[in-house]
Wavefront OBJ file of the C-alpha trace (Angstrom):
o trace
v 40.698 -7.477 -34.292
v 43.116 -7.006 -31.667
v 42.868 -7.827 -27.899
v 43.717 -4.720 -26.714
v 41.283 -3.006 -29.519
v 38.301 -4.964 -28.984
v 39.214 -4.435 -24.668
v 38.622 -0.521 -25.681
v 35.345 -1.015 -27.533
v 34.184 -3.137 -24.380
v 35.360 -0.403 -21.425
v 33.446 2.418 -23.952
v 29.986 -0.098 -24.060
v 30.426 -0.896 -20.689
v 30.568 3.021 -19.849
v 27.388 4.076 -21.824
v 26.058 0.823 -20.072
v 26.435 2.609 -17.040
v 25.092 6.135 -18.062
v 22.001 3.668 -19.131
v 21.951 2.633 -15.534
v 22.400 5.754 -13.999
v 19.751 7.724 -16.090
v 17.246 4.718 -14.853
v 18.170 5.259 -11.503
v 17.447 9.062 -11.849
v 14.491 8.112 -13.219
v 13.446 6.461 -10.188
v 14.489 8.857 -7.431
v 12.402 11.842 -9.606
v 9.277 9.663 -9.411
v 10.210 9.692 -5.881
v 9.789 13.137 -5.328
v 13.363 14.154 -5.583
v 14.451 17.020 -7.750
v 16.548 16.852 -11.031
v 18.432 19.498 -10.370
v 19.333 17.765 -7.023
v 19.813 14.457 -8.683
v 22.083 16.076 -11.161
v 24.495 18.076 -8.693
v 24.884 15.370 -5.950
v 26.572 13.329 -8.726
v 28.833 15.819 -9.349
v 29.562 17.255 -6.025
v 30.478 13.265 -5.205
v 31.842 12.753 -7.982
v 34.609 15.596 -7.569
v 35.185 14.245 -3.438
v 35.637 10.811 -5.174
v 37.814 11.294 -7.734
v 39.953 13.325 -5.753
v 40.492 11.057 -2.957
v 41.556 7.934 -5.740
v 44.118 11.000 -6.977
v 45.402 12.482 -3.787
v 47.738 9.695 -2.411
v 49.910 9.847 -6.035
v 49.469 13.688 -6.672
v 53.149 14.539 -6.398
v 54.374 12.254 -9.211
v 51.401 13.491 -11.250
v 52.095 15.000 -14.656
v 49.907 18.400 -15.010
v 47.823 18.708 -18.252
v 48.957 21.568 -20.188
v 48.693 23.367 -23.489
v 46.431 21.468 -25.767
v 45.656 18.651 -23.308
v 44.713 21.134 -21.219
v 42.404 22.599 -23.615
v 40.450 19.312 -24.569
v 39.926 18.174 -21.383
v 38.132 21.729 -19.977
v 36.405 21.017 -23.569
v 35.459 17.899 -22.440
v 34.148 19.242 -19.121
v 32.157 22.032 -20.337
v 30.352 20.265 -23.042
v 29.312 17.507 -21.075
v 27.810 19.550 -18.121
v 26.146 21.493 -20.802
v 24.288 18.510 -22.391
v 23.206 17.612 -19.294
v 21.626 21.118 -18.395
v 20.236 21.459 -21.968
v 18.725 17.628 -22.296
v 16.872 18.582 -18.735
v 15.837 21.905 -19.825
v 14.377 20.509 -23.160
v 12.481 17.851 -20.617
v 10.448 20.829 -19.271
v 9.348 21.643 -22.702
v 8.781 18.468 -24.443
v 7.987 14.777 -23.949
v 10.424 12.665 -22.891
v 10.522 10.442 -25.958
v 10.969 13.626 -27.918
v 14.158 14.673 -25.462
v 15.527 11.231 -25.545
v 15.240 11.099 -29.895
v 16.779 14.243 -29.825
v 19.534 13.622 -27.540
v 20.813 10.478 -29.604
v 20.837 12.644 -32.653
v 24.905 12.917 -31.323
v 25.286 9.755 -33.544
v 25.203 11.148 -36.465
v 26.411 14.687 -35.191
v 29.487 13.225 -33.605
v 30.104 11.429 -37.271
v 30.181 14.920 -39.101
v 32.449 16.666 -36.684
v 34.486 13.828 -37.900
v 34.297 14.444 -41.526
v 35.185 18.082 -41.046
v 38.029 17.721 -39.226
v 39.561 14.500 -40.777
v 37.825 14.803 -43.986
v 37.289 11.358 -44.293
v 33.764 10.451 -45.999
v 32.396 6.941 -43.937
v 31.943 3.980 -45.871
v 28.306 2.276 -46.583
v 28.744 0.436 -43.302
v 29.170 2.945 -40.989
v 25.868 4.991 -42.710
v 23.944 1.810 -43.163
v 24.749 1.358 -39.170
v 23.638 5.018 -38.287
v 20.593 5.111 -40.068
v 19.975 1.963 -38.329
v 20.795 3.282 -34.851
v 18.670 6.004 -35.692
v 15.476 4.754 -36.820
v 16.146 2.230 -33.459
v 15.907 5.274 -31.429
v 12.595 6.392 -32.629
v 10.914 3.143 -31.763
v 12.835 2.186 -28.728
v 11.437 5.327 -26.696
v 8.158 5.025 -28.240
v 7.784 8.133 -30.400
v 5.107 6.897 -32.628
v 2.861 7.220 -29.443
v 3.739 10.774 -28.506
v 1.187 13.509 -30.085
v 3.769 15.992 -31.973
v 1.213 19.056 -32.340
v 1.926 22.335 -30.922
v 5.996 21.199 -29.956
v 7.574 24.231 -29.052
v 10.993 25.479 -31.263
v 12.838 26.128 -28.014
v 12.603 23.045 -26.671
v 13.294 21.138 -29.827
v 16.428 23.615 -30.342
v 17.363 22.847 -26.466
v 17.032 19.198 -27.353
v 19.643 19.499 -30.598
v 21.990 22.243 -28.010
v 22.313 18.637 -25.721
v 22.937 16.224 -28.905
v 26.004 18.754 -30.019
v 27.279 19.271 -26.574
v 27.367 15.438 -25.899
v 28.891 15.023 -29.437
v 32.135 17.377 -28.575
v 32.219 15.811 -25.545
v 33.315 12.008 -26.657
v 34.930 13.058 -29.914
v 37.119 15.647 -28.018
v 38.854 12.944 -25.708
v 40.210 11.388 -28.755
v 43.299 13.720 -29.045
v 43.988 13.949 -25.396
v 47.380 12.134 -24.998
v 48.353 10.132 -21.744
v 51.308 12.383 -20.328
v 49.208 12.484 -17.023
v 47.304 9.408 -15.229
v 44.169 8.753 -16.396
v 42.554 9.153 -12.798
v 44.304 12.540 -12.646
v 42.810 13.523 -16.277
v 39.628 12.575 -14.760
v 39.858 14.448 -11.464
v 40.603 17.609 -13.529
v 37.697 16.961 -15.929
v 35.164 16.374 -13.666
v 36.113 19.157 -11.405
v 35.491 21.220 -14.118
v 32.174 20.110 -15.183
v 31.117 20.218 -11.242
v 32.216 23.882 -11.292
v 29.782 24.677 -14.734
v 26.826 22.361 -13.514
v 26.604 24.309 -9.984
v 26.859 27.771 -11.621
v 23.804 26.458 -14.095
v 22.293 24.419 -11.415
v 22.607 26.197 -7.707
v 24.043 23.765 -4.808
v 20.751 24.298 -2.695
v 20.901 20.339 -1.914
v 23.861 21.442 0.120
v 21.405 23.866 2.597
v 17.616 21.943 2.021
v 18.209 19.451 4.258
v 17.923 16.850 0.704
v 21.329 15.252 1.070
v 19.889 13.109 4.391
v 16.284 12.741 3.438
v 15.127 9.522 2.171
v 18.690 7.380 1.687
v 19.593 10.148 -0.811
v 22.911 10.829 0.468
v 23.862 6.746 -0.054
v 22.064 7.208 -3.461
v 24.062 10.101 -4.505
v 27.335 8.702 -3.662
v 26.221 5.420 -6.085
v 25.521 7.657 -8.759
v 28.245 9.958 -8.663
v 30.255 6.240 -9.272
v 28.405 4.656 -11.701
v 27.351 7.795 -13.483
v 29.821 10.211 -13.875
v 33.699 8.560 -11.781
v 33.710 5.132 -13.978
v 32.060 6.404 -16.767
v 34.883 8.865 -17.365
v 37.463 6.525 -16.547
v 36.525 4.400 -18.798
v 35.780 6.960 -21.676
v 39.254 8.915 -21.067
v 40.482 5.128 -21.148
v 39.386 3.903 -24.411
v 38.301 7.478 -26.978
v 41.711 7.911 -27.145
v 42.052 4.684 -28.716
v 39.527 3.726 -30.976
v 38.200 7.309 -31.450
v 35.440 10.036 -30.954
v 33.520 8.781 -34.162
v 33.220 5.005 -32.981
v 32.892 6.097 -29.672
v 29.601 7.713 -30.541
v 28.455 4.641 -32.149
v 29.052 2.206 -29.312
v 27.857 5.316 -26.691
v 24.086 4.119 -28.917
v 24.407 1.372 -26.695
v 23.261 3.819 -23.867
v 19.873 3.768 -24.953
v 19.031 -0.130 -25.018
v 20.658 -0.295 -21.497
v 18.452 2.508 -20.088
v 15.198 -0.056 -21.207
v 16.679 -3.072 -19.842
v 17.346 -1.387 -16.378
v 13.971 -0.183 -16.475
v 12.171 -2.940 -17.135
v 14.016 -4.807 -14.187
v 14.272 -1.885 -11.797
v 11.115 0.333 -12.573
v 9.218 -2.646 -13.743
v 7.976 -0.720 -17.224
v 6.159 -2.111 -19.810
v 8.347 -3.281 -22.920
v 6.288 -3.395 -26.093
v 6.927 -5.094 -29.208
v 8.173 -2.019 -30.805
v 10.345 -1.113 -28.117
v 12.311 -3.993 -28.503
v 12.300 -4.012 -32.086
v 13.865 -0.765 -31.854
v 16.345 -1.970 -29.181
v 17.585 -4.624 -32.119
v 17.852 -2.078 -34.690
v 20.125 0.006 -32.495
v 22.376 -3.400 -31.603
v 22.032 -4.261 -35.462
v 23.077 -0.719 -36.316
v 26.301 -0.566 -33.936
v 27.795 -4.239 -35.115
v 27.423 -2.617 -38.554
v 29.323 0.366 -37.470
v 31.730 -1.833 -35.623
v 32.387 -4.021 -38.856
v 33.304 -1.343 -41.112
v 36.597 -1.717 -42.771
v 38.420 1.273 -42.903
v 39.601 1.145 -46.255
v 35.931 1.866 -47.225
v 36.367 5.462 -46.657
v 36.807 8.329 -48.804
v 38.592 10.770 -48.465
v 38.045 14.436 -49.065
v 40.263 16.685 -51.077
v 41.746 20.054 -49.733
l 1 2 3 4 5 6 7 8 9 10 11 12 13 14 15 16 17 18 19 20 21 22 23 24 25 26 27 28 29 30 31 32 33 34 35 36 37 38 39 40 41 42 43 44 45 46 47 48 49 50 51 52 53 54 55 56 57 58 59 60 61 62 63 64 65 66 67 68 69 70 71 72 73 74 75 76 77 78 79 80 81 82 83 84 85 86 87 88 89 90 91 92 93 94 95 96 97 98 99 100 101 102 103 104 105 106 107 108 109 110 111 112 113 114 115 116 117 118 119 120 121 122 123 124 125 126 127 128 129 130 131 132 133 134 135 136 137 138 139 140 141 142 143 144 145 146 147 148 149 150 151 152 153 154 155 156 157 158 159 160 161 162 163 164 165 166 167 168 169 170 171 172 173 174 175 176 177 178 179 180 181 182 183 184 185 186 187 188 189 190 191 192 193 194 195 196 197 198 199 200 201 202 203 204 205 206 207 208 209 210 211 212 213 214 215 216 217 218 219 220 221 222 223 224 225 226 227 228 229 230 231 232 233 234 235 236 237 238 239 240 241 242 243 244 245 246 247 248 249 250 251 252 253 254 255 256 257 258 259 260 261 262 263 264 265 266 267 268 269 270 271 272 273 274 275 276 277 278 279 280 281 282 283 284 285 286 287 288 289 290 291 292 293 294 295 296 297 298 299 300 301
């Protein structure tokens, strides 16, 4: 494997590392008494004051986005502030395990938007690997504890809306070129998903009173960093490079990061089957990683 390759895989692990980090952190502050919806648009509304001032000082030799670029990265936007309003709505409906299995279903989602548009049938690897990831998942948030009776079809569809929307949103980076800076791709993206979360989501942190209650001003300027500014940087960084489909498979990595972080910041119990789901989903992405490309079929017509 190349240097340059394997520094792409890291950046993308590193960024779901992050989201891991992020979602523990939001975790936290709820069981604090703050709001999601707050939690949610202080990282954006950060994130977009952020961004901007890294972009600002070079903004006359940027390159605008246009035409297709254009198109992907609005893509991009949209269907990542989407999966985050869906995954929370499907949290007022079902347990959290349930949200969380059905969130990570994007592994194997993200891998069929792949076969239709490349037509390009994975190779035993790459299945073995998802499977793997999967079944990880469904012991790593501890779904054989959750009591499945009476689960309502809205939530569960809600759940499935977030997978697909997170899907498109890290296989769609993969064909946007590098005309512009990648800080000024990311300025433009997040903007854009700031605009879609606060239409779903009203600003009412702005009038509340929130934003300087409890620290959560400092709080919302470390997650608008860690969980949505270096995050993208990274992801518009390496996607490009190595790809939507294997950057849904190292993204898996998001999961065992969220349980680490909470065991050291929220102090949660880890059980046995937690972490033997944790090894199934680090099993399952070095599988995925390892797959030689020659192992795939391709599709005719």
């Amino acid at each position: 494997m190349k240097f340059s390759n394997l520094l792409f895989k890291l950046l993308m692990l590193l960024a779901a590392s992050l989201l891991g980090l992020t979602a523990t952190i939001v975790n936290y502050l709820y069981k604090d008494g703050f709001r999601i919806q707050d939690l949610t648009n202080v990282q954006y509304g950060f994130a977009v004051i952020i961004i901007w001032l890294i972009v600002l000082p070079t903004i006359r030799n940027q390159k605008v986005p246009r035409g297709k670029t254009l198109c992907f990265l609005a893509g991009t936007a949209v269907s990542g502030a989407c999966a985050i309003y869906f995954y929370f709505q499907s949290l007022t409906m079902l347990p959290v395990s349930l949200s969380i299995i059905l969130l990570f279903q994007f592994s194997w989602i993200i891998t069929l938007i792949d076969i239709i548009v490349k037509k390009k049938i994975p190779g035993f690897e790459k299945v073995a690997g998802m499977i793997m990831i999967l079944f990880g998942t469904f012991f790593a948030v501890g779904l054989t504890s959750v009591n499945l009776i009476n689960i309502p079809v809205s939530g569960v569809a809600l759940g499935l809306l977030a997978a697909l929307c997170f899907a498109v949103s890290l296989y769609l980076p993969e064909y946007i070129n590098n005309d512009s800076s990648v800080a000024f791709r990311s300025a433009i993206t997040i903007t854009i998903s700031a605009v879609v979360i606060h239409i779903l989501y009203p600003p009412t942190y702005l009038t509340s009173g929130v934003l300087f209650k409890d620290g959560f001003l400092w709080w919302g300027i470390l997650m608008a960093l860690i969980g949505q500014v270096i995050p993208l940087l990274f992801m518009l960084i390496s996607i490009p490079r190595i790809g939507g489909r294997m950057a849904g498979i190292l993204g898996s990595i998001e999961l065992p990061a969220t349980i680490f972080f909470a065991l050291i910041i929220l102090k949660e119990e880890i059980t046995w089957i937690r972490i033997l789901g944790v090894l199934l989903i680090l099993i399952g992405i070095f599988m995925s990683e390892a797959m030689n490309e020659r192992n795939e079929l391709v599709l005719e017509g």
